[in-house]
C-alpha positions in Angstrom: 95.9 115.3 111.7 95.8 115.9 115.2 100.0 115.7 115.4 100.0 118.4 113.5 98.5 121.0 115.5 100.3 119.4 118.3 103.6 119.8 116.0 103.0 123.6 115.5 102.0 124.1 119.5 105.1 122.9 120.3 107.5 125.2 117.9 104.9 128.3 118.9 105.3 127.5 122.6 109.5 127.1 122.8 109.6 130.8 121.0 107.9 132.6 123.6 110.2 134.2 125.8 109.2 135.8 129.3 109.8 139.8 129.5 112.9 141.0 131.1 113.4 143.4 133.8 110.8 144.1 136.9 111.5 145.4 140.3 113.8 148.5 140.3 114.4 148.1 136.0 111.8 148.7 133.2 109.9 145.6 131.5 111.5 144.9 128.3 109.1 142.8 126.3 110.6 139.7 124.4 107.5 138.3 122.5 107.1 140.9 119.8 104.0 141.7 118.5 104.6 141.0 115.2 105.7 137.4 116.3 102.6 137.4 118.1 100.9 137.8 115.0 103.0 135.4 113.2 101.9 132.8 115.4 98.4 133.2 115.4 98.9 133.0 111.4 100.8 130.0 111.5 97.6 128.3 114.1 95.1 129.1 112.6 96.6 127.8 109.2 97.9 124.4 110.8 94.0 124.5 111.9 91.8 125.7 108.7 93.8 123.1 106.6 93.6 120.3 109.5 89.6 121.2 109.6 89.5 120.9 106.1 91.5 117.9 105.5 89.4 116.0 108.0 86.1 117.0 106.2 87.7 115.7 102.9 88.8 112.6 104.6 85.2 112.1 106.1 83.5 112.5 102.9 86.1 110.7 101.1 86.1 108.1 103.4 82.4 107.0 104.0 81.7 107.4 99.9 84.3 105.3 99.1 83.2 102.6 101.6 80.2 102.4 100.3 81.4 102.6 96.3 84.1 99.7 97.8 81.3 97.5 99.2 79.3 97.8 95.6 82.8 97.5 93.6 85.7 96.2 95.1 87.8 97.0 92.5 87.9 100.8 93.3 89.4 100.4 97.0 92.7 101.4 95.5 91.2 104.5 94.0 89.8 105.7 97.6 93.1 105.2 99.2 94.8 107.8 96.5 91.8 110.3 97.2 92.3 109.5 101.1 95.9 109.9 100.7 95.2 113.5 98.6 92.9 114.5 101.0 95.7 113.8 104.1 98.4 115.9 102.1 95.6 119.1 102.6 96.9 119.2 106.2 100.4 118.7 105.8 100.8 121.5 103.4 98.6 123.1 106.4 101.7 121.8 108.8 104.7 123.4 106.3 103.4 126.6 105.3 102.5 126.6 109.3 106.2 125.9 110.5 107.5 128.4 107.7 105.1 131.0 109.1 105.9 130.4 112.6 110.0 130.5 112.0 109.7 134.1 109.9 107.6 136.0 113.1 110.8 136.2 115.3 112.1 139.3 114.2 111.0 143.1 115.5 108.8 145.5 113.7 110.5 148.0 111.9 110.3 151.3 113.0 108.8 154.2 111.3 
């Protein structure tokens, strides 16, 4: 789960662009802020869903450890759940990247 934020610092971090200009010539801001915006979306998705996926792994996990060690006949059945619980986060990671590639355009204006 933790390659997953990494993932979406990565894509945030190449798409921010410095601010052109200085000196004698006006600033000219690259880094929109509705990209801005779109970024913090797509973090603090990749995030929630990472947060939440690992709480439904923990639970998941240490109940079916202890339902395994009673009836060893259900350790296939916690690996599904664990594997359900780990797809939490990487439709966390997708709707993340899909937010983070539509926030590089400019705001219309009114």
């Amino acid at each position: 789960l933790g390659i997953y934020g990494f993932i979406i610092a990565v894509v945030v971090g190449t798409k921010i662009k410095e601010p052109t200009g200085g000196a004698d010539q006006p600033v000219v801001p690259q880094y929109t802020l509705f990209a801005a915006f779109g970024h913090l979306g797509s973090g603090l998705t990749g995030g929630l869903s990472g947060l939440a996926a690992g709480m439904a792994i923990g639970i998941v996990g240490d109940a079916g450890v202890r339902a395994t060690a009673q009836q060893p006949k259900l350790f296939v059945g916690m690996i599904l759940i664990l594997i359900f619980a780990e797809a939490l986060g990487l439709y966390g990671l997708i709707v993340a990247l899909i937010m983070s590639s539509s926030g590089g355009g400019t705001c219309p204006s009114a």
